[in-house]
C-alpha positions as CSV (number, residue, x, y, z in Angstrom):
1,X,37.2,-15.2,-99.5
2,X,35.7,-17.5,-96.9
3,X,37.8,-17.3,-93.5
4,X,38.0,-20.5,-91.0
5,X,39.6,-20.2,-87.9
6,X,41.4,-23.7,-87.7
7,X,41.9,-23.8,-84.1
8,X,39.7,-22.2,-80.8
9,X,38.7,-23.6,-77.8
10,X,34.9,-22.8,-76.2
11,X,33.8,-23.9,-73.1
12,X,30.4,-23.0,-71.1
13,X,30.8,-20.2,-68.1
14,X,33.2,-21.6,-65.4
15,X,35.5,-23.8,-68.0
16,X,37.1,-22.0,-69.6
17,X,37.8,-17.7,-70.7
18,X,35.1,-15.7,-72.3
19,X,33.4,-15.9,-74.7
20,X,31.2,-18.6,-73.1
21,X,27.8,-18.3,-74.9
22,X,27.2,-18.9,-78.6
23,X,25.6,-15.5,-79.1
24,X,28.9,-14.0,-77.9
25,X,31.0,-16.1,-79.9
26,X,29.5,-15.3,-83.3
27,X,29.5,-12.0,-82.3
28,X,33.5,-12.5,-82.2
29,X,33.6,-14.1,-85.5
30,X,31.2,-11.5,-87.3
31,X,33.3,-8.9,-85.8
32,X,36.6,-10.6,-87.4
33,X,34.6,-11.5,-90.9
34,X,35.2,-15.3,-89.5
35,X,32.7,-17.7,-91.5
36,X,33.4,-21.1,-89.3
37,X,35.4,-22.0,-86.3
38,X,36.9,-25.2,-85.4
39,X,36.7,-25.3,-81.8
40,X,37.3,-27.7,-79.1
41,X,37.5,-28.2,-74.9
42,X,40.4,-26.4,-73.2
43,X,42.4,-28.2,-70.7
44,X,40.3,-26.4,-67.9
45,X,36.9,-27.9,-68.7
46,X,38.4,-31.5,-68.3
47,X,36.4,-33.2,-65.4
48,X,36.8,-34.5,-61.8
49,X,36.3,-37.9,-63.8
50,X,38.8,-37.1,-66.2
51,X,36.9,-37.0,-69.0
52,X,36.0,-34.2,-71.2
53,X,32.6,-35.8,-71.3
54,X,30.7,-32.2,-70.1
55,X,32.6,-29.9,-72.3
56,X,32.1,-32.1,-75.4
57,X,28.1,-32.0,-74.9
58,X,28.2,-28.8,-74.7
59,X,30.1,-27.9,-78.2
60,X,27.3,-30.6,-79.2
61,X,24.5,-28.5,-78.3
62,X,26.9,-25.2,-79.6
63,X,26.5,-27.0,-83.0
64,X,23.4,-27.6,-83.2
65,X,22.5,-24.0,-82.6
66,X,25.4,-22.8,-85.4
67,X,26.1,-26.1,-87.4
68,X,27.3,-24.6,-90.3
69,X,29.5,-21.8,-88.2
70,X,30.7,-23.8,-85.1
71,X,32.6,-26.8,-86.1
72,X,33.3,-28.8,-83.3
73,X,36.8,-31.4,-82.4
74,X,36.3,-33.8,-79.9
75,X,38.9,-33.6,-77.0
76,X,40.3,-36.9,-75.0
77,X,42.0,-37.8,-72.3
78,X,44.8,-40.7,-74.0
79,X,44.9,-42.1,-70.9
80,X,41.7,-43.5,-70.3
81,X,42.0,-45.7,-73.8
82,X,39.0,-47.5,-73.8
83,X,36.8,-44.4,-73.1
84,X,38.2,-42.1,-75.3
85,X,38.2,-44.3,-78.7
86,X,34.4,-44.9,-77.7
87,X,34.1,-41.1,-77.3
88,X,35.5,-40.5,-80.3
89,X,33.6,-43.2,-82.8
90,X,30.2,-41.8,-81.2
91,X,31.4,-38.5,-81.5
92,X,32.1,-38.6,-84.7
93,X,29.1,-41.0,-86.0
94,X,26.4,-39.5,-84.1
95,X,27.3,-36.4,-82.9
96,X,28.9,-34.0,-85.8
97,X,32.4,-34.1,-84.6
98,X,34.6,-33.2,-87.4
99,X,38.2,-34.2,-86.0
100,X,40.1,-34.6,-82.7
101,X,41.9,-32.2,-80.5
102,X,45.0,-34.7,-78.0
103,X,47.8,-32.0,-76.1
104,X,50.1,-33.8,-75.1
105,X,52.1,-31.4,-72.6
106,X,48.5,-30.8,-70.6
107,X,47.6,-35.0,-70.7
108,X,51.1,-35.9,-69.9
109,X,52.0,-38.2,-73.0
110,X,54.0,-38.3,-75.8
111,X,52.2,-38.2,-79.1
112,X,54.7,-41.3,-81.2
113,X,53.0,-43.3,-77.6
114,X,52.3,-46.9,-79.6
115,X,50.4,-47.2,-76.8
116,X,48.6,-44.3,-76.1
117,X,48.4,-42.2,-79.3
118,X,48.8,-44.7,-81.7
119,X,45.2,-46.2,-81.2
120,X,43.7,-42.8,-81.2
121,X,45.5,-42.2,-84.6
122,X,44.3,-45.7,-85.9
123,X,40.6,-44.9,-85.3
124,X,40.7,-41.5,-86.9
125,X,42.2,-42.5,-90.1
126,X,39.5,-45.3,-90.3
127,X,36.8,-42.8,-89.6
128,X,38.4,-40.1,-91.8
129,X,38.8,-37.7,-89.7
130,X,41.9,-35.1,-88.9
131,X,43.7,-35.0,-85.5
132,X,45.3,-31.2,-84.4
133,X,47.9,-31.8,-82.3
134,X,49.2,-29.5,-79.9
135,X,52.8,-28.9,-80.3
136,X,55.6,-26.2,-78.8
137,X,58.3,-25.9,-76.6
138,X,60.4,-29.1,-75.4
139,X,58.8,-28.8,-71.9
140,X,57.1,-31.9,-70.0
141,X,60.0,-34.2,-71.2
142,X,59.2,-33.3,-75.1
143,X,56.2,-34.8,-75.7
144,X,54.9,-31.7,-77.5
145,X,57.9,-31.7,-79.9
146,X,56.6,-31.5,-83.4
147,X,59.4,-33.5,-84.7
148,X,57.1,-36.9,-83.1
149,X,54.3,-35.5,-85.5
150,X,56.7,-37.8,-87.8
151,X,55.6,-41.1,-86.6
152,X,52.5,-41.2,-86.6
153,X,52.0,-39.6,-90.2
154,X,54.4,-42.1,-90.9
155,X,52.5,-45.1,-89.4
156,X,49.1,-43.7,-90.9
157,X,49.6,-42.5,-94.0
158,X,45.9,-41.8,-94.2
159,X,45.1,-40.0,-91.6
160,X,45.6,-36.2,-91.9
161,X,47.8,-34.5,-88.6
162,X,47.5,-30.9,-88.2
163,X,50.3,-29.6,-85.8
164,X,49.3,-26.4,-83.6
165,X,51.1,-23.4,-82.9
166,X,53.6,-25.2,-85.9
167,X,55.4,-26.1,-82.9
168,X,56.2,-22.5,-81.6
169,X,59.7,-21.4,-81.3
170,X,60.2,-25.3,-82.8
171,X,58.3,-23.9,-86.0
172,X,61.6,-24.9,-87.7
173,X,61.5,-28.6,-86.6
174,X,57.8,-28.8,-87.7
175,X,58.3,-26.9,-91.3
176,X,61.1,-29.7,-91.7
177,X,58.8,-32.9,-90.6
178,X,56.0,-31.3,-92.4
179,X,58.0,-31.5,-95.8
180,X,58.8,-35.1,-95.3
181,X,55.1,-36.1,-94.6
182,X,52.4,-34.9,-97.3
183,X,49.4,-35.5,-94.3
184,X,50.9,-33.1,-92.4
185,X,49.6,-29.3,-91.8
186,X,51.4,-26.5,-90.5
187,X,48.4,-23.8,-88.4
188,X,49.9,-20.5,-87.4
189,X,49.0,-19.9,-84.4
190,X,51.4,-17.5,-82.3
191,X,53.4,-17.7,-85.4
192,X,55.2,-14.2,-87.1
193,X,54.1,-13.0,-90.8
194,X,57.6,-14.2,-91.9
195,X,57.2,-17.6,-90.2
196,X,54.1,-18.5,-92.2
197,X,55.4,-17.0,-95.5
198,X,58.2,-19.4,-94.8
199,X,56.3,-22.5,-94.0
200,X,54.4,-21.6,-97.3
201,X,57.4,-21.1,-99.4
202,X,59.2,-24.8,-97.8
203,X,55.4,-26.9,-97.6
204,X,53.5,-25.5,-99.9
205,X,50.2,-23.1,-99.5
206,X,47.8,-26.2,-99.1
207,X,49.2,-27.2,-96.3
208,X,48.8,-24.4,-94.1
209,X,46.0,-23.2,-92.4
210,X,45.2,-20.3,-90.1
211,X,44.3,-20.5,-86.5
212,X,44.2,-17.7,-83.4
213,X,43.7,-19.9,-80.2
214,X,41.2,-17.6,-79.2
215,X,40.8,-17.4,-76.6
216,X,44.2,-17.6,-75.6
217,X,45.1,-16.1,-79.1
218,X,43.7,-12.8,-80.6
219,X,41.8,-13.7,-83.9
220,X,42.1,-10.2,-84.8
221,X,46.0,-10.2,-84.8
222,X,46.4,-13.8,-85.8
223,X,44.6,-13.1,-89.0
224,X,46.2,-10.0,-89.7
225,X,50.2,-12.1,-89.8
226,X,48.8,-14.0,-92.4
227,X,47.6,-10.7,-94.8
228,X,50.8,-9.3,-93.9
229,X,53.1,-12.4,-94.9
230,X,55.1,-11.9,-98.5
231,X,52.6,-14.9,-99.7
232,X,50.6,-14.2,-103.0
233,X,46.7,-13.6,-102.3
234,X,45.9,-16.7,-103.8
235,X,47.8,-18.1,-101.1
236,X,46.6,-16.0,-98.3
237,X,42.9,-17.7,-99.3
238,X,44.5,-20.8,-99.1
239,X,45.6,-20.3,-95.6
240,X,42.7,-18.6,-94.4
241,X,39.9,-20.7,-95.3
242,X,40.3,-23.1,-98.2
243,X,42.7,-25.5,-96.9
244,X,40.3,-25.9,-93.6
245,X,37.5,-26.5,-95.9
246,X,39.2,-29.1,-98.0
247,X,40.1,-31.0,-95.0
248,X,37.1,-31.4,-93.6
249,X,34.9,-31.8,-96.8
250,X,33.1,-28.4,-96.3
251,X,31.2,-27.0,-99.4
252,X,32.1,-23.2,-99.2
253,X,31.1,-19.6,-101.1
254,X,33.5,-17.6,-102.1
């Protein structure tokens, strides 16, 4: 059974929690029987510019030493528009990025923003490439509410949306938008064994995929909900790895 953690962050020594080296973090995910990561800035690495521009080179050069272990999302700030879709295109074309990370309760904007999300989401479907979204609480005037998920798999019917944390204690709201939107994927982040067993029963096993957070998550204990939910173990492969790999076009051993 291949295992791919669908959501981590990693960030070089000063940016972020441990682990900050690569040799550390395969130690991690050899310790865990993890195969592949998909891994991205946190909110502390942004820069004094704004940008993410120093914590996405360095998940470039954390590829390159792991490139079939360490699958890198490129992070944005929404704000500076302009920047970010050029980040994003060379990211993607030239530099191995596999999807994009936007959070909208740390950058301070909705994610149905015509203005500000919507452009992001129009460049990703064109490249073909998925966007995790995080979701959660109705803090920071609700932009993280997974419920707004809706309109822009509405408006880009293309483009795949994978909604974090499946919206935390809204994990209700996002099972529900997730049904009415076939490019939408539930990850289980901080999620209970019964949650996920119920997102598979309500959205269906290939559209869930498992994620710890690490390092603000425990891959350990996040994996462990998703052996222990009432799901078949066809499923539970589903969930833990395959779903990941289909989305991003990974050729995998099991």
């Amino acid at each position: 059974m291949v295992v791919i953690d669908g959501h981590t962050h990693f960030a070089g020594p000063g940016n972020g929690f441990p682990p900050n080296t690569v040799e550390d973090l395969l130690a991690i995910m050899d310790g865990n029987g993890i195969d592949s990561i998909v891994t991205c800035a946190p909110y502390s690495s942004i820069g004094k510019d704004r940008t993410y521009d120093d914590a996405n080179r360095f998940l470039v050069e954390s590829m390159s030493k792991a490139p079939e272990r360490i699958i890198g999302f490129l992070r944005v700030n929404p704000h500076l528009q302009e920047h970010a879709l050029r980040s994003i295109e060379d990211g993607v074309k030239n530099q191995s990025f596999k999807g994009v990370k936007v959070h909208p309760r740390n950058e301070a904007f909705a994610i149905n923003s015509e203005e500000l999300a919507f452009p992001i989401a129009e460049l990703a479907s064109k490249l073909k490439v998925p966007i995790l979204i995080h979701t959660g609480e109705p803090d920071t005037y609700g932009f993280a509410q997974p419920t707004l998920v809706g309109d822009l798999a509405d408006s880009f019917p293309d483009l795949t949306l994978i909604i974090g944390h499946m919206g935390k204690r809204l994990y209700e709201d996002a099972i529900c938008v997730a049904r009415w939107f076939e490019n939408i994927i539930l990850e289980t982040s901080f999620r209970s064994h019964r949650d996920i067993a119920r997102a598979v029963k309500r959205v269906g096993a290939d559209r869930v995929v498992y994620g710890s957070d690490m390092p603000f998550g425990v891959p350990e204990i996040e994996m462990m909900k998703v052996r222990l939910a009432d799901i078949t173990s066809e499923e539970k492969g589903l969930v833990l790895g395959d779903n990941m790999a289909r989305t991003l076009g990974l050729g995998v051993d099991r």
